[in-house]
C-alpha positions in Angstrom: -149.6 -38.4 -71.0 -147.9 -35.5 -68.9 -147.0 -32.4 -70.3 -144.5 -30.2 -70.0 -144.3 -27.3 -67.7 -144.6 -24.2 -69.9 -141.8 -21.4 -68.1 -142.5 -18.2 -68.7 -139.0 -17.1 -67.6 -135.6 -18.1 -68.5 -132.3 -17.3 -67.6 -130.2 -16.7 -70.4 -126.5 -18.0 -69.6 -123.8 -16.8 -71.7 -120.2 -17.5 -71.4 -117.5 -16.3 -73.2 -113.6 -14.9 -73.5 -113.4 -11.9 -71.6 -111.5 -10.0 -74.0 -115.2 -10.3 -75.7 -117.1 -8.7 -72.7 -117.3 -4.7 -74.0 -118.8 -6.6 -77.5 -121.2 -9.0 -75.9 -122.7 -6.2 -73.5 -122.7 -3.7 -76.1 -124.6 -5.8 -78.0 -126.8 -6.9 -75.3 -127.6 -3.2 -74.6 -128.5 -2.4 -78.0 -131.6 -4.7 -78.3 -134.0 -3.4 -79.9 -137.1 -5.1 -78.4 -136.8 -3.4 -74.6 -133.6 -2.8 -72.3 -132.1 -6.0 -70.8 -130.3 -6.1 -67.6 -127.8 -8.4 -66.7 -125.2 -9.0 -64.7 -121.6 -10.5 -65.4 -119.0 -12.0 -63.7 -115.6 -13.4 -64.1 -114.8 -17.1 -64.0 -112.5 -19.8 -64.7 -113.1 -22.3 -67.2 -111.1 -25.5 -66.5 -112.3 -27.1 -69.6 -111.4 -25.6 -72.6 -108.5 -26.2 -74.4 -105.6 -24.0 -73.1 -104.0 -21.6 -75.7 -101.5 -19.7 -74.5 -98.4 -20.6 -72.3 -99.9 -18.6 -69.3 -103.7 -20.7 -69.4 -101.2 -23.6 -69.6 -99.3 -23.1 -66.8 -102.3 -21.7 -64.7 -104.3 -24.3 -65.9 -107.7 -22.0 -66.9 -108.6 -19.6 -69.1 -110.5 -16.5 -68.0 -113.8 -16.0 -68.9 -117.3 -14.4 -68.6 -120.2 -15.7 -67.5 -123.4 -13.4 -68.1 -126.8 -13.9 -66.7 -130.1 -12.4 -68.2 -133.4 -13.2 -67.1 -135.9 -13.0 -70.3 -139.4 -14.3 -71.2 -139.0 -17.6 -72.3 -140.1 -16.9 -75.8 -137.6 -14.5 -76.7 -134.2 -15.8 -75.8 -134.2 -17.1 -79.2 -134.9 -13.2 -81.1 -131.9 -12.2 -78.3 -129.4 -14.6 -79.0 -130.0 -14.4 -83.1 -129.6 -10.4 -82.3 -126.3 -11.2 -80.3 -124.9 -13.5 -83.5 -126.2 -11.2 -86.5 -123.7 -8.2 -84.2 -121.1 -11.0 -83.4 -121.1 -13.6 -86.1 -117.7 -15.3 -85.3 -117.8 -14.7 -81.2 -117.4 -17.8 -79.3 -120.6 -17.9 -76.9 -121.6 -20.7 -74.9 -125.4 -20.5 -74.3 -127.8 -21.9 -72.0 -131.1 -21.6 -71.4 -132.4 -23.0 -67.8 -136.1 -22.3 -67.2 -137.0 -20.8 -63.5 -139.7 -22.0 -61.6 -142.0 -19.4 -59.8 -143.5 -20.6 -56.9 -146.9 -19.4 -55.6 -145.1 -18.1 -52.1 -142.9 -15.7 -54.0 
């Protein structure tokens, strides 16, 4: 039977409304466990229902997409942190485990 790879690393993807970005990285930065760093940048996300008239004409909606790089075991303490400061935020999260090669 093969096992799984375990990862010790993750990057932790979030993507949200921009309008949200001051929230999401204030909450970010007030983690309690140890000081995350992160970096954000701004995308367009072709896929989501369109709201207003403007996303309708333009055809997107503007959005952030945030990447951290935690230990694997605890994206799950960060994103529970991130939803106990911003319950009703709409955040899009993946989790994508990074490989470490010996050469690095």
């Amino acid at each position: 039977m093969n096992s799984m790879p375990i990862f010790e690393h993750c990057l932790f993807r979030l993507q949200f409304d921009s309008e949200l970005y001051d929230n999401v990285t204030d909450a970010l930065l007030s983690y309690p466990q140890r000081e995350l760093t992160f970096v954000a940048l701004p995308v367009q996300a072709h896929t989501y229902p369109l709201e207003s008239i403007t996303e309708q004409v333009s055809g997107y909606k503007s959005k952030t997409l945030l990447e951290v790089t935690v230990h694997c075991n605890e994206a799950r303490a960060i994103y529970q942190h991130l939803r106990g400061l911003l319950p009703n935020a709409a955040l899009q999260l993946q989790l994508m485990p990074l490989l470490q090669p010996d050469w690095l």
